[in-house]
Z-matrix of the N, CA and C atoms (Angstrom, degrees):
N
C 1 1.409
C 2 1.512 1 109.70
N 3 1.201 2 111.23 1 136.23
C 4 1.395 3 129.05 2 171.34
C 5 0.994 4 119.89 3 -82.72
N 6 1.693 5 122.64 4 135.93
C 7 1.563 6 104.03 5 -179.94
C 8 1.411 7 108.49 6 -141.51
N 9 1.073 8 123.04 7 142.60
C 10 1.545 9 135.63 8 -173.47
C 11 1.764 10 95.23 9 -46.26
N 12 1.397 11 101.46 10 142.39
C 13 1.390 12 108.93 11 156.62
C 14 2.024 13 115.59 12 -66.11
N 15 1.323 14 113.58 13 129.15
C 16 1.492 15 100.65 14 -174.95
C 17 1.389 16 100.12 15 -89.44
N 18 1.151 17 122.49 16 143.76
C 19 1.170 18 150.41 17 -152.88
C 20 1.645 19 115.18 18 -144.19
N 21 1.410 20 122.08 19 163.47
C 22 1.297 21 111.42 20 -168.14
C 23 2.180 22 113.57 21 -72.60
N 24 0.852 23 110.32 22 111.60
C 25 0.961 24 118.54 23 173.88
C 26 1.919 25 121.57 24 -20.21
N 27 1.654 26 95.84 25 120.36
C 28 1.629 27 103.79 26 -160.38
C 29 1.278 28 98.01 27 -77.11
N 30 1.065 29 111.75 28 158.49
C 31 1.964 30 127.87 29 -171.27
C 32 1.320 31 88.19 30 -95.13
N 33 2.034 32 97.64 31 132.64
C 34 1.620 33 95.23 32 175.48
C 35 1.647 34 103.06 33 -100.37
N 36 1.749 35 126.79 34 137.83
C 37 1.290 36 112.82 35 159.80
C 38 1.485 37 111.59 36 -12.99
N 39 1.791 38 95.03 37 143.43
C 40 1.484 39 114.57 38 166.93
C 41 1.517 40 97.53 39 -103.57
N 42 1.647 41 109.15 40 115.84
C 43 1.392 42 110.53 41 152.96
C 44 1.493 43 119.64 42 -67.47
N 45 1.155 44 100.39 43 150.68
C 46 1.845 45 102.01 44 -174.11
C 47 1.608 46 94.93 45 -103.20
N 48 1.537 47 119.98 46 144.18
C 49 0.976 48 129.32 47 171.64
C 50 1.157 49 135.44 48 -56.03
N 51 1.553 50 108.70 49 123.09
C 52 1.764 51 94.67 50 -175.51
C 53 1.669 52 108.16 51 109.12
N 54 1.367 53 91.13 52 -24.60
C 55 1.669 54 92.43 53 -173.97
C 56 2.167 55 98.38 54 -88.86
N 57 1.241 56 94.80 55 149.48
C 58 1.445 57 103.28 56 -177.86
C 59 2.249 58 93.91 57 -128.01
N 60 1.959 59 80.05 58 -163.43
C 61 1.634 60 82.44 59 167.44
C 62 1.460 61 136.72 60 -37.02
N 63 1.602 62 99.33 61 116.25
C 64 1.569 63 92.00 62 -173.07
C 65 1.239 64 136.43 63 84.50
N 66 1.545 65 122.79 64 17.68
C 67 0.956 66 170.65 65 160.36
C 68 1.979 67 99.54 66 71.60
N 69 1.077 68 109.75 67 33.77
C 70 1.796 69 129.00 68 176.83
C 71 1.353 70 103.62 69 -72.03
N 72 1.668 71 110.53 70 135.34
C 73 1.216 72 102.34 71 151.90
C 74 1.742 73 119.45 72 -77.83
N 75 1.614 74 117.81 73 -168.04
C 76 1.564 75 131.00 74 -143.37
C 77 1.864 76 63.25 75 -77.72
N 78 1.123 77 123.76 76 -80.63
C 79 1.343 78 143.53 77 -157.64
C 80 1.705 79 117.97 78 -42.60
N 81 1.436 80 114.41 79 -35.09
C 82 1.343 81 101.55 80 161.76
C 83 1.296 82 126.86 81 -92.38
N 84 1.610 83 116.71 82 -22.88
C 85 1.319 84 118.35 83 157.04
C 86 1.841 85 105.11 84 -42.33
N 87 1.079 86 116.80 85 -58.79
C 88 1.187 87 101.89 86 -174.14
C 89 1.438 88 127.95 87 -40.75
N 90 1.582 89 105.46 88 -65.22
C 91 1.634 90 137.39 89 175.23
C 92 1.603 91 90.05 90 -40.59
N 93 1.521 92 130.45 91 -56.91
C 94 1.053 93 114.38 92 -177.24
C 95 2.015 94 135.13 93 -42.96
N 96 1.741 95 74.84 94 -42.40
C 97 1.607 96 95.38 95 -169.85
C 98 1.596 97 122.47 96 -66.01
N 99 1.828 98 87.64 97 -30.43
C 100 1.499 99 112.95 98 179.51
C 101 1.632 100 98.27 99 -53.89
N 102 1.655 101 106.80 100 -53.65
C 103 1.895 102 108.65 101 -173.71
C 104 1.211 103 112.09 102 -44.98
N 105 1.354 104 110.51 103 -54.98
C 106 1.539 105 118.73 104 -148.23
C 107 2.294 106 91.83 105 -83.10
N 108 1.351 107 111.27 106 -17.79
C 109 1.441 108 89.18 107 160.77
C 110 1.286 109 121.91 108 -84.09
N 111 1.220 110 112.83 109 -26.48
C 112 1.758 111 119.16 110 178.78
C 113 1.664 112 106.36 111 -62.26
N 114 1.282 113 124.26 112 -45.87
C 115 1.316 114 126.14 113 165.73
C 116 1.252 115 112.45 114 -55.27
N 117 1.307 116 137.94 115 -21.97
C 118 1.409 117 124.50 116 -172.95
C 119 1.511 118 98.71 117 -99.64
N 120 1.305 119 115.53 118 -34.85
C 121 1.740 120 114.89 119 -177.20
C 122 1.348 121 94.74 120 -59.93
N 123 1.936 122 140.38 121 -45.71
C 124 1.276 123 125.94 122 -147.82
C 125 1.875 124 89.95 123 -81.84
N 126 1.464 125 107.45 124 -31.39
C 127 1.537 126 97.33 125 -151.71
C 128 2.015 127 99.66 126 -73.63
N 129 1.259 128 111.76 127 -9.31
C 130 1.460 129 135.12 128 177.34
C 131 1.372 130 105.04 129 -78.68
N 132 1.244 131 131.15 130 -56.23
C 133 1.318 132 136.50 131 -172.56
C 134 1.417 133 127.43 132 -61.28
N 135 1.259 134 101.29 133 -49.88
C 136 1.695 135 103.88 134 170.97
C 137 1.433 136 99.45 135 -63.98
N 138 1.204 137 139.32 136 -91.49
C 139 1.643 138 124.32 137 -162.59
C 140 1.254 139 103.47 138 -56.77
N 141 1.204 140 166.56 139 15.66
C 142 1.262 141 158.31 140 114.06
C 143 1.506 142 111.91 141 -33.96
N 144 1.610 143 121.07 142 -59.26
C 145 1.389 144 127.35 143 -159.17
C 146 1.808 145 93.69 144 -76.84
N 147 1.663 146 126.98 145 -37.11
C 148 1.057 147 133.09 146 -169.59
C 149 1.809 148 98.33 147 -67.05
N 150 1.319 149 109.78 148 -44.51
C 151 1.543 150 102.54 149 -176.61
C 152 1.436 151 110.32 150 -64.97
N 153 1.447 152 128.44 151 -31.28
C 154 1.341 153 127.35 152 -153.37
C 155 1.976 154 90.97 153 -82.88
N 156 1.352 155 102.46 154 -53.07
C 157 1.488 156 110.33 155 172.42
C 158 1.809 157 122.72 156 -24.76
N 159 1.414 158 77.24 157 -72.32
C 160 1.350 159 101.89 158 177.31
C 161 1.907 160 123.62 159 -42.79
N 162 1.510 161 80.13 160 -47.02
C 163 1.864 162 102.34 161 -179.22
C 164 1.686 163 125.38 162 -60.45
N 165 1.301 164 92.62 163 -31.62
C 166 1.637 165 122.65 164 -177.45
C 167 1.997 166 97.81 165 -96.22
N 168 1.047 167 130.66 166 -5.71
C 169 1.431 168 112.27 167 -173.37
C 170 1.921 169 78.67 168 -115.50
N 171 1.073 170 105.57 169 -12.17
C 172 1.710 171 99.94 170 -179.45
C 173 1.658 172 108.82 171 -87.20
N 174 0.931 173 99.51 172 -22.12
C 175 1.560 174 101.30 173 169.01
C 176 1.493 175 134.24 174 -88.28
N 177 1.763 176 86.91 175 -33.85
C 178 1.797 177 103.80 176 151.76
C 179 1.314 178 116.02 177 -42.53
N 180 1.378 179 108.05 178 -63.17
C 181 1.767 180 127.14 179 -160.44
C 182 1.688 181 102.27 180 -68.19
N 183 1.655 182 130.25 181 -46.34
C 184 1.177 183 116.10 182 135.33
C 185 1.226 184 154.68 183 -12.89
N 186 1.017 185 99.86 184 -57.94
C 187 1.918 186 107.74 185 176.00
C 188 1.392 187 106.16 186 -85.60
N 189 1.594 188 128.41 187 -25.00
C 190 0.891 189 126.59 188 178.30
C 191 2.146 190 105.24 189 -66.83
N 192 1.051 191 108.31 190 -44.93
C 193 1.431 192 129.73 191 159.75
C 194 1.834 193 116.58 192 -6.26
N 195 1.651 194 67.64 193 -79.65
C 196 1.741 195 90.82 194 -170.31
C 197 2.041 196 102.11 195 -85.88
N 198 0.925 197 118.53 196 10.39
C 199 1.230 198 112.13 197 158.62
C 200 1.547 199 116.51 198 -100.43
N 201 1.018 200 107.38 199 -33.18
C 202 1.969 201 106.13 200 163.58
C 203 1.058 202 118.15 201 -68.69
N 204 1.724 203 114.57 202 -34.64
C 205 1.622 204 108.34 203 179.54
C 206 1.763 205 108.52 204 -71.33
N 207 1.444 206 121.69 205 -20.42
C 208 1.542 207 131.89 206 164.14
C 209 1.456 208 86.12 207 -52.47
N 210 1.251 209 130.94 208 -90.93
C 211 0.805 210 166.20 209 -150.07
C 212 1.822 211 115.01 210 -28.64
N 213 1.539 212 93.36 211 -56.40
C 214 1.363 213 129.72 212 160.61
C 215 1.795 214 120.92 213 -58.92
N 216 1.289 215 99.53 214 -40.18
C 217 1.452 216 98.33 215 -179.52
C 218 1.296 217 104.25 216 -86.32
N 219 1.611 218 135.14 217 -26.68
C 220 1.373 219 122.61 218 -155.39
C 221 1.681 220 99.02 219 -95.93
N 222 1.419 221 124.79 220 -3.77
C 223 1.413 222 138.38 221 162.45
C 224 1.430 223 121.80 222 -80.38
N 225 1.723 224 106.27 223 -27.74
C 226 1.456 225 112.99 224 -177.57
C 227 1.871 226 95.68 225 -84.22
N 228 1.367 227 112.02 226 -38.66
C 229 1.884 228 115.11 227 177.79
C 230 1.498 229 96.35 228 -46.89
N 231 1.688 230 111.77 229 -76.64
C 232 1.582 231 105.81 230 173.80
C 233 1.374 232 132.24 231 -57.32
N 234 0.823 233 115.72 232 21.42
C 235 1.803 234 125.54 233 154.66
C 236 1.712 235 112.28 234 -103.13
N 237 0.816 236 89.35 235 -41.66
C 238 1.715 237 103.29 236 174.27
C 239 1.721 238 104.79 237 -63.61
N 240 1.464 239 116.40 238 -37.04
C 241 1.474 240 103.48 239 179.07
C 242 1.387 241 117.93 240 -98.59
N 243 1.548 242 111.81 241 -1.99
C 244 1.318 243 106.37 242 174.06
C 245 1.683 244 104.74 243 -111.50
N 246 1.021 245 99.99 244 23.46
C 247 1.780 246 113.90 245 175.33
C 248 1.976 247 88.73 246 -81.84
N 249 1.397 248 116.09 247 -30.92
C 250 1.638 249 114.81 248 -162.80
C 251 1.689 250 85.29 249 -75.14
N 252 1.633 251 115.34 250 130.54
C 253 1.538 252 116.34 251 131.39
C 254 1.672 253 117.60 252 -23.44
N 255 1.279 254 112.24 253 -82.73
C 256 1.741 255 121.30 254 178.99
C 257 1.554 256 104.13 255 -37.60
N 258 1.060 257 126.85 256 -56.11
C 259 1.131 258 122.41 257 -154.84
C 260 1.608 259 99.91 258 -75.29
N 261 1.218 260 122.06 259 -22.35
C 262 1.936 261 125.04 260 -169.06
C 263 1.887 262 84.79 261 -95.62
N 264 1.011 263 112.45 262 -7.06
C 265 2.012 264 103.84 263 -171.59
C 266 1.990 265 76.05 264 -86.27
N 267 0.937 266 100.10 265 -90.58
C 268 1.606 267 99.56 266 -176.05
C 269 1.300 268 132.87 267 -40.03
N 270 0.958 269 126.56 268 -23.89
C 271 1.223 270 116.46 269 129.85
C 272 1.307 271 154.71 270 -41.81
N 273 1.268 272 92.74 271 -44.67
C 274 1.699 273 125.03 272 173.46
C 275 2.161 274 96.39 273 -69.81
N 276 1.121 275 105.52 274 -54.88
C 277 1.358 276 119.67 275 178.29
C 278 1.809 277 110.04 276 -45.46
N 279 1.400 278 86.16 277 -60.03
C 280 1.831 279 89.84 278 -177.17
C 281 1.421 280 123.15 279 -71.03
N 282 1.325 281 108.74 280 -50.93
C 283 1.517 282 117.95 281 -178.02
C 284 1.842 283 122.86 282 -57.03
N 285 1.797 284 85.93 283 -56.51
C 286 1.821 285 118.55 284 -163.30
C 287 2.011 286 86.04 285 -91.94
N 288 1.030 287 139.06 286 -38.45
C 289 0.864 288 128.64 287 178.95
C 290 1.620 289 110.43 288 79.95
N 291 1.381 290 100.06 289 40.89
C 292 1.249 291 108.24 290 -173.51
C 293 2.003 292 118.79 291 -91.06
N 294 1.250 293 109.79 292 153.60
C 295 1.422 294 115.52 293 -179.47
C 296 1.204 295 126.34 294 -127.04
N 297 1.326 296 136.54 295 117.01
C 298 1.199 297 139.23 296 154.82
C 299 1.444 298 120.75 297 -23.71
N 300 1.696 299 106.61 298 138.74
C 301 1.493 300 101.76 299 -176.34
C 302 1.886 301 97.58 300 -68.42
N 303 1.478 302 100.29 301 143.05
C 304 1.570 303 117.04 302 169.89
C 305 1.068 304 126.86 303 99.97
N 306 1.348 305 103.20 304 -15.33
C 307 2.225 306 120.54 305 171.81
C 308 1.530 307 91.24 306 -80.54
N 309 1.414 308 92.55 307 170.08
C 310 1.401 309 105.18 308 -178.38
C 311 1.395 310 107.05 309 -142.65
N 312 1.507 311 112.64 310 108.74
C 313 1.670 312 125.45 311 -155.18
C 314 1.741 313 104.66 312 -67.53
N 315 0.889 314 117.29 313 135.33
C 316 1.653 315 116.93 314 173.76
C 317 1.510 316 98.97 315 -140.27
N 318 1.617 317 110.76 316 131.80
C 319 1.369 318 141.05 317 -166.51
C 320 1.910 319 103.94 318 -102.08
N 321 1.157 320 118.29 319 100.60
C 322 1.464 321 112.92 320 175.87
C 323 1.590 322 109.34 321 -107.81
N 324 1.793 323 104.75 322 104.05
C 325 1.194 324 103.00 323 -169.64
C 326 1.728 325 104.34 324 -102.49
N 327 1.034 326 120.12 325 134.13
C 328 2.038 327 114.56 326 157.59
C 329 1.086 328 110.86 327 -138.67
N 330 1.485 329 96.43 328 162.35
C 331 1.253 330 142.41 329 -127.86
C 332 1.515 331 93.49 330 -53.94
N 333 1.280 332 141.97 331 143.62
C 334 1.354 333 139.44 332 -169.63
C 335 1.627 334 134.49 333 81.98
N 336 1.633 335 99.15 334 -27.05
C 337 1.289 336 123.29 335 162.42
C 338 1.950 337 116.97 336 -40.46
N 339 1.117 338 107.13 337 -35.44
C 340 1.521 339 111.33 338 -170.29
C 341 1.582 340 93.15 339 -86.24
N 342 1.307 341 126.80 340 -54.50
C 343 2.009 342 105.25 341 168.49
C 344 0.769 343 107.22 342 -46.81
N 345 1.014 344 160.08 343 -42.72
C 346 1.596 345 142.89 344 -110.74
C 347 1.764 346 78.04 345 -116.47
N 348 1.604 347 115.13 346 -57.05
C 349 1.428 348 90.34 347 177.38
C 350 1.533 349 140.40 348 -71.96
N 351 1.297 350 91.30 349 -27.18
C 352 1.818 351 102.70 350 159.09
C 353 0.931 352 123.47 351 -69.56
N 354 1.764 353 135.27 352 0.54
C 355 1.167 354 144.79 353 142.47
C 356 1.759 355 95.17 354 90.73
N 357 1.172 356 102.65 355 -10.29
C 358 2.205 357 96.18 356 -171.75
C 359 1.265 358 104.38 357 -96.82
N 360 1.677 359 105.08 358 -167.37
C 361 0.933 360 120.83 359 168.40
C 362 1.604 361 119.57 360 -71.23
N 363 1.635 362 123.48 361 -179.81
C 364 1.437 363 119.22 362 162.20
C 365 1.397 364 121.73 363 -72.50
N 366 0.910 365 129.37 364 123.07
C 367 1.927 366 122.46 365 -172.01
C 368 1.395 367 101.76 366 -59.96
N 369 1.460 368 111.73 367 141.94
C 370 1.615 369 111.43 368 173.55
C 371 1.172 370 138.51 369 -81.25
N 372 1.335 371 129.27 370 141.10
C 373 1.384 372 109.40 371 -139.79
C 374 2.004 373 99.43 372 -79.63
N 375 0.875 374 84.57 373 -172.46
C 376 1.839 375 103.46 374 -155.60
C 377 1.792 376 97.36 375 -79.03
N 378 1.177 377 121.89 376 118.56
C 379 1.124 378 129.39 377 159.01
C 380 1.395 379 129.28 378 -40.48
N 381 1.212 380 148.00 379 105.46
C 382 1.384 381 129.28 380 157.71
C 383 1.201 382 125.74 381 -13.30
N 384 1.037 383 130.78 382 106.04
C 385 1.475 384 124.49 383 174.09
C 386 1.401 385 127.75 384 -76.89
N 387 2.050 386 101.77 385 120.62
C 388 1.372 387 109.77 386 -152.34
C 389 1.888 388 100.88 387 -117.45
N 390 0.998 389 123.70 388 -179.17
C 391 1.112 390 127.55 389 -177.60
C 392 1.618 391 95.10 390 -68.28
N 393 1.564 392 135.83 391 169.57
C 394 1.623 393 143.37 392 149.13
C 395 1.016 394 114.44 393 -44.77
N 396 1.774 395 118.93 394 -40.97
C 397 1.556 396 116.27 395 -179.44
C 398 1.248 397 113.75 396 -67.79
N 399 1.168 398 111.54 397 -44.97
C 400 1.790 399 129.93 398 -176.24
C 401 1.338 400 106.12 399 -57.22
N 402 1.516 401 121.56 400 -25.32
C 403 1.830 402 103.76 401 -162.99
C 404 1.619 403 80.44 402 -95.85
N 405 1.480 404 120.32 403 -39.05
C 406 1.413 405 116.99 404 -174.91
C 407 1.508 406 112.60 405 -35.39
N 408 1.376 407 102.06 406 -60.63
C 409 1.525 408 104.79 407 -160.86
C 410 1.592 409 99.50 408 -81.69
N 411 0.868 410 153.65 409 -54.50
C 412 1.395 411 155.59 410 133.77
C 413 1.846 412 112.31 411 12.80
N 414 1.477 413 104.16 412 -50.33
C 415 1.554 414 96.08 413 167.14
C 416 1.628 415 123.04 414 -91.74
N 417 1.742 416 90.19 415 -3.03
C 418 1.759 417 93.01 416 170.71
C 419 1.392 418 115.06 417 -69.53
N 420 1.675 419 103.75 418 -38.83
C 421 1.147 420 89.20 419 -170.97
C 422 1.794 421 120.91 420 -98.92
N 423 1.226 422 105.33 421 38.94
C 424 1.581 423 127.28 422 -140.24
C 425 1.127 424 139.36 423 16.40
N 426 1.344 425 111.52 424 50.50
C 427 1.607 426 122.45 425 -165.57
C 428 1.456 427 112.58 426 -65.75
């Protein structure tokens, strides 16, 4: 074995206090660490917010789904009942107010029957007709 000549002993670097990995102090190591998590929360966040988005318009588009397929079947039932002759006569009867040749149609209307189809109110009845001055002062004094 070979051995180094000993010689005066080499000076090792003086670390300076406080300094860690990379010759950082405690405090920018930190500040550093703080970045590099803030970069991982932002690079996390956007496809996070895009999945959650996304997830909720997929559940929209779903329900929207199964309400047409309701939707769909309760149109395919009414095809099925107006597939019946009888059922398109009565219809025809109730709605169209239609009659077979040889009956003899009779209309039973009361009293209220005509709003109900005009869907409004009763019209109000008709004012006396007064001079312009007369209705003027008449709503002054709120008659």
């Amino acid at each position: 074995m070979r051995r180094e000549p000993e010689g005066p002993p080499q000076p090792r670097p003086v670390r300076k206090s406080g300094a860690g990995a990379f010759g950082l102090s405690t405090t920018r190591r930190a500040a550093v660490f703080a970045i590099v998590v803030c970069a991982l929360a932002l690079s996390v966040a956007v496809p996070l917010r895009t999945y959650l988005t996304q997830r909720s318009e997929v559940r929209i588009q779903q329900e929207r789904a199964q309400e047409l397929r309701e939707q769909v079947a309760d149109l395919e039932a009414r095809k099925a009942q107006l597939s019946d002759p009888a059922q398109v006569q009565a219809e025809a009867r109730r709605r169209l107010r239609y009659v077979m040749p040889g009956e003899t149609p009779y209309i039973v209307q009361l009293p209220g029957d005509e709003l109900r189809q005009q869907g409004g109110a009763p019209a109000p009845a008709p004012a006396p007709q007064q001079a312009w001055y007369q209705q003027l002062w008449s709503s002054v004094l709120g008659r």
